[in-house]
KOLBA-54773 format. One line per 3 residues: number of its first residue (from 0); for each residue z, y, x of N, C-alpha, C. Coordinates in nm, 3 decimals, always signed. Layout:
<recs>
NUM> Z Y X Z Y X Z Y X | ...
</recs>
This chain:
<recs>
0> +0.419 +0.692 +0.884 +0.439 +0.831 +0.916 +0.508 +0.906 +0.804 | +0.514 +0.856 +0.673 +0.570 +0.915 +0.526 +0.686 +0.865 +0.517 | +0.790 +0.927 +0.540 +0.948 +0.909 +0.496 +0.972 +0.999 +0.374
3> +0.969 +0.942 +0.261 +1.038 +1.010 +0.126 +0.963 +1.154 +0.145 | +0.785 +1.117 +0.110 +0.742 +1.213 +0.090 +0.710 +1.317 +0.217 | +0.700 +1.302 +0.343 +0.712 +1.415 +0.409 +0.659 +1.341 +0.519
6> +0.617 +1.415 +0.610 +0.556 +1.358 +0.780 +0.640 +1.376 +0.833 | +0.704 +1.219 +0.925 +0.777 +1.281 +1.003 +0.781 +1.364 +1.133 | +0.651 +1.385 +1.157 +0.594 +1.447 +1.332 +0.622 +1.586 +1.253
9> +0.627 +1.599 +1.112 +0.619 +1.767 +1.049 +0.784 +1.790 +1.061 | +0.867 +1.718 +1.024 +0.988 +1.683 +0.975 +1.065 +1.728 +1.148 | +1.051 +1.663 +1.202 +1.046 +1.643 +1.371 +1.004 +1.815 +1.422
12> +0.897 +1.883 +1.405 +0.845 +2.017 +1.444 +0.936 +2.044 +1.350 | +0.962 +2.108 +1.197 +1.069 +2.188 +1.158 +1.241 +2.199 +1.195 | +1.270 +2.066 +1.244 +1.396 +2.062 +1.306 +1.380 +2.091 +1.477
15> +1.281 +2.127 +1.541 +1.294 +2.175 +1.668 +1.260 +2.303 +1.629 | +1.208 +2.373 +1.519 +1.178 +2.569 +1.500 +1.322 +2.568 +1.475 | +1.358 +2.467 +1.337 +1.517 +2.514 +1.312 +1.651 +2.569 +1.438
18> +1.569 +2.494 +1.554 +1.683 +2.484 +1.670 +1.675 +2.612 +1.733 | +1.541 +2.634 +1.738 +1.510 +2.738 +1.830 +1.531 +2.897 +1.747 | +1.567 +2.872 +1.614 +1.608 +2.989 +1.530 +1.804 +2.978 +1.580
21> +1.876 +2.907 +1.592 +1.959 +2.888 +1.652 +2.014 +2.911 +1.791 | +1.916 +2.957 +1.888 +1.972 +2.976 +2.028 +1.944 +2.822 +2.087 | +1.915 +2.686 +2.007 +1.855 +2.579 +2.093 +1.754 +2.523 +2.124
24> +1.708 +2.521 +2.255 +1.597 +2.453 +2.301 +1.554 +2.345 +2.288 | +1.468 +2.334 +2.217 +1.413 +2.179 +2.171 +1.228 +2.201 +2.125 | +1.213 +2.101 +2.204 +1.067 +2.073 +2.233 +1.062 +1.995 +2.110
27> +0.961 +2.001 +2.069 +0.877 +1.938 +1.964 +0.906 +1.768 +1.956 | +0.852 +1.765 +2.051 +0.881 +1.629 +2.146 +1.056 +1.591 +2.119 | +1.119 +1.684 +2.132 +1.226 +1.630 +2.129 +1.317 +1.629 +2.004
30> +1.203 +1.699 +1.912 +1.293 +1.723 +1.729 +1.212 +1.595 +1.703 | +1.077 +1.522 +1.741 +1.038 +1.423 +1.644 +1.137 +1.307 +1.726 | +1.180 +1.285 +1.866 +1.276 +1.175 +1.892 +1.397 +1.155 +1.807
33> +1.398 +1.273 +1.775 +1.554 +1.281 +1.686 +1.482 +1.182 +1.561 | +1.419 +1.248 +1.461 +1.341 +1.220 +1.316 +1.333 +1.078 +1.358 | +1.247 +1.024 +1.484 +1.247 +0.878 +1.503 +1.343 +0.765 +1.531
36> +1.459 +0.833 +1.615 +1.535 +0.791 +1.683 +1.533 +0.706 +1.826 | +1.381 +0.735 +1.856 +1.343 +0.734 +1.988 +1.225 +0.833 +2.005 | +1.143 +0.805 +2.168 +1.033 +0.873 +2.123 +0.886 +0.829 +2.074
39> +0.843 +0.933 +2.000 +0.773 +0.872 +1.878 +0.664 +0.761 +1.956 | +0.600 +0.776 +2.113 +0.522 +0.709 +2.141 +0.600 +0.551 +2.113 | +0.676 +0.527 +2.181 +0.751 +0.380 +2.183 +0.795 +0.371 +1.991
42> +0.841 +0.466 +1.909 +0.802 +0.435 +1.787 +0.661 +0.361 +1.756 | +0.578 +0.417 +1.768 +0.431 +0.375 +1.712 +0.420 +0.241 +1.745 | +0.410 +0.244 +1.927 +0.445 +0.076 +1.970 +0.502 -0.002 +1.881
45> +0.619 +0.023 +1.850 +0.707 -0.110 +1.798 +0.642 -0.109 +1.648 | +0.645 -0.019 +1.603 +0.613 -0.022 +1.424 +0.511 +0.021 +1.346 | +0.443 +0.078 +1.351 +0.336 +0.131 +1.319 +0.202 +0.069 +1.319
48> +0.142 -0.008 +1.176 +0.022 -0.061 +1.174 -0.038 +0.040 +1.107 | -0.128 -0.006 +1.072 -0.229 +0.066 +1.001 -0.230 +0.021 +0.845 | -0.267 +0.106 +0.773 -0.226 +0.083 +0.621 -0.355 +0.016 +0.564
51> -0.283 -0.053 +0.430 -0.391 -0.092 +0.347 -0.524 -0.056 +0.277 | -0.615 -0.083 +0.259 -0.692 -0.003 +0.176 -0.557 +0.046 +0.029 | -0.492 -0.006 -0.011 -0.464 +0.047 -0.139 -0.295 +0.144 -0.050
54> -0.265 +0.134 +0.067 -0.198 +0.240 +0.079 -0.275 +0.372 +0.181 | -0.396 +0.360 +0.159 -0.446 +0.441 +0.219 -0.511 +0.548 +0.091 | -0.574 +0.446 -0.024 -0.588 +0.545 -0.139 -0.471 +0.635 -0.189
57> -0.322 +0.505 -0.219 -0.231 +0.618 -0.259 -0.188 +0.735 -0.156 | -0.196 +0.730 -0.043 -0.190 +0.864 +0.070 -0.308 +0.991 +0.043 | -0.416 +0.950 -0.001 -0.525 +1.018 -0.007 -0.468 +1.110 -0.163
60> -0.476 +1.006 -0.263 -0.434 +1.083 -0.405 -0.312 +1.181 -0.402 | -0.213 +1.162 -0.303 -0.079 +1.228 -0.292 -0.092 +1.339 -0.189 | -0.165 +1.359 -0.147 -0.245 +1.467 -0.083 -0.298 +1.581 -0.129
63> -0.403 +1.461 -0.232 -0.474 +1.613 -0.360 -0.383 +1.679 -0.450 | -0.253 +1.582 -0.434 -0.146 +1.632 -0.589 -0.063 +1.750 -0.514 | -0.066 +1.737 -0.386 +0.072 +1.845 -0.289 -0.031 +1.966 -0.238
66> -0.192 +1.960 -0.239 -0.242 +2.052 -0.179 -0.365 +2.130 -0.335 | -0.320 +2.057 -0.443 -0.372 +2.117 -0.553 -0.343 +2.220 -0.601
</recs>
């Protein structure tokens, strides 16, 4: 879900507000297809496991450092 620091389902919602500050309609749904390059359900399908204990600590520590 972390591309260079950032969520992409967050990444995905700021480029569909960006649109809609623009005059374009875009569903949420349809700014994270972009971010994914499909939609995110069939993302998860194909790629998406579940992380390690040791990439689950470094997610946890990089959390406390961005919300400190």
């Amino acid at each position: 879900m972390i591309a260079g620091g950032f969520c992409r389902n967050s990444l995905g919602d700021w480029y569909a507000e960006a649109a809609a500050e623009h005059g374009v309609a875009l569903s949420k749904d349809e700014g994270r297809a972009r971010v994914y390059g499909m939609p995110q359900s069939e993302w998860k399908a194909q790629h998406q496991k579940y992380g390690t204990p040791e990439q689950l600590a470094a997610f946890a520590a990089s959390q406390k450092k961005a919300h400190s």
